[in-house]
C-alpha positions as MATLAB code, in Angstrom:
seq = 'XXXXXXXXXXXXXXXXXXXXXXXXXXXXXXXXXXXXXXXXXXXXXXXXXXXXXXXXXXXXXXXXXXXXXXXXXXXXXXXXX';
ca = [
     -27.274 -112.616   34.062;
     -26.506 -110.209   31.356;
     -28.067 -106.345   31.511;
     -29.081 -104.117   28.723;
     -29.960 -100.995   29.155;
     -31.890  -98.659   27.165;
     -31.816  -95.214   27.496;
     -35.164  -93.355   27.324;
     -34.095  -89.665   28.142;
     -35.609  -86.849   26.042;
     -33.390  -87.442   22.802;
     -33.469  -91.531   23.062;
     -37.509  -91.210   23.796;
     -37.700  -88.844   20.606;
     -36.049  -91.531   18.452;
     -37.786  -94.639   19.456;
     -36.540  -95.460   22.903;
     -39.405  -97.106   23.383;
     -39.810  -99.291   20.383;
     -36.058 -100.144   21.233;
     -36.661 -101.760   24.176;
     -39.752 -103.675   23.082;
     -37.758 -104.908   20.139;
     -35.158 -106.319   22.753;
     -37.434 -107.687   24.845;
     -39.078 -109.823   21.944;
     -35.876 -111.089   20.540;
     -35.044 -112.466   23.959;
     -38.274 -114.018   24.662;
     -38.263 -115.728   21.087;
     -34.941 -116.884   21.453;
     -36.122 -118.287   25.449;
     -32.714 -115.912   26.961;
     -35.352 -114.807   29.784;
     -33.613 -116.413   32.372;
     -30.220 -114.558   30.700;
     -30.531 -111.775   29.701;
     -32.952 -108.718   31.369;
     -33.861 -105.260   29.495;
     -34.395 -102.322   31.486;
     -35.072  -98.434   31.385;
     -32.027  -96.397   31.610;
     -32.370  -92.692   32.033;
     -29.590  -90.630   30.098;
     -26.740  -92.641   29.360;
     -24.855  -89.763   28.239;
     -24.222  -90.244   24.340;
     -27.486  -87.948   23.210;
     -26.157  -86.876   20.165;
     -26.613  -90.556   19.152;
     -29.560  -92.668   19.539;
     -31.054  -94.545   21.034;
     -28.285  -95.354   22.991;
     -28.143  -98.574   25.151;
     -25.097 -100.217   27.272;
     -24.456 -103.956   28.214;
     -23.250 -105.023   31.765;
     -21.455 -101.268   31.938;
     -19.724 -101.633   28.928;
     -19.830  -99.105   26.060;
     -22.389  -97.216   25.013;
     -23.685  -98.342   21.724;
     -26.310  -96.640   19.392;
     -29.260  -98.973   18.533;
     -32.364  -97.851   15.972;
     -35.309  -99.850   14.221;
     -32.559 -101.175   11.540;
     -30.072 -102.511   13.249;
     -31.603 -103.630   16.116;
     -31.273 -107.306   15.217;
     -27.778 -106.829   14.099;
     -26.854 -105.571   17.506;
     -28.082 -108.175   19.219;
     -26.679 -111.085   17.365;
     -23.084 -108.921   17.696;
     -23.168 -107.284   20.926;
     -25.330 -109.321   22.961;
     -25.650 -113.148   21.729;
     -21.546 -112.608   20.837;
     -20.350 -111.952   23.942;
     -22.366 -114.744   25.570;
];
């Protein structure tokens, strides 16, 4: 089972933590991963002069906003599957 975390710290919150992690969450319950992959809460994942900042299985920190959010998914989290 793969593990995303989202951080939702003061500066993540303040850029859409939140909105992050229900973006996740509906991209892996449209693409039926729900029994692959789970999104949690994170609190401060260190990185808070980016945002929102998420990590997979305790890899690297990567940044993550409304834009790209698709994008990192297909890359980070359907390419390493």
């Amino acid at each position: 089972m793969k593990t995303i975390e989202v951080c939702i710290g003061s500066a993540c919150h303040l850029k859409g933590a939140y909105n992050i992690v229900n973006g996740l969450q509906k991209l892996v319950d449209e693409k039926n991963l729900k029994d692959e992959i789970i999104v949690k809460a994170a609190f401060c994942l260190g990185e808070c002069t980016k945002a929102v900042s998420t990590r997979i299985d305790n890899g690297p920190v990567i940044s993550v906003d409304d834009k790209n959010i698709e994008e990192y998914f297909e890359r980070n989290v359907l390419g390493r599957k």
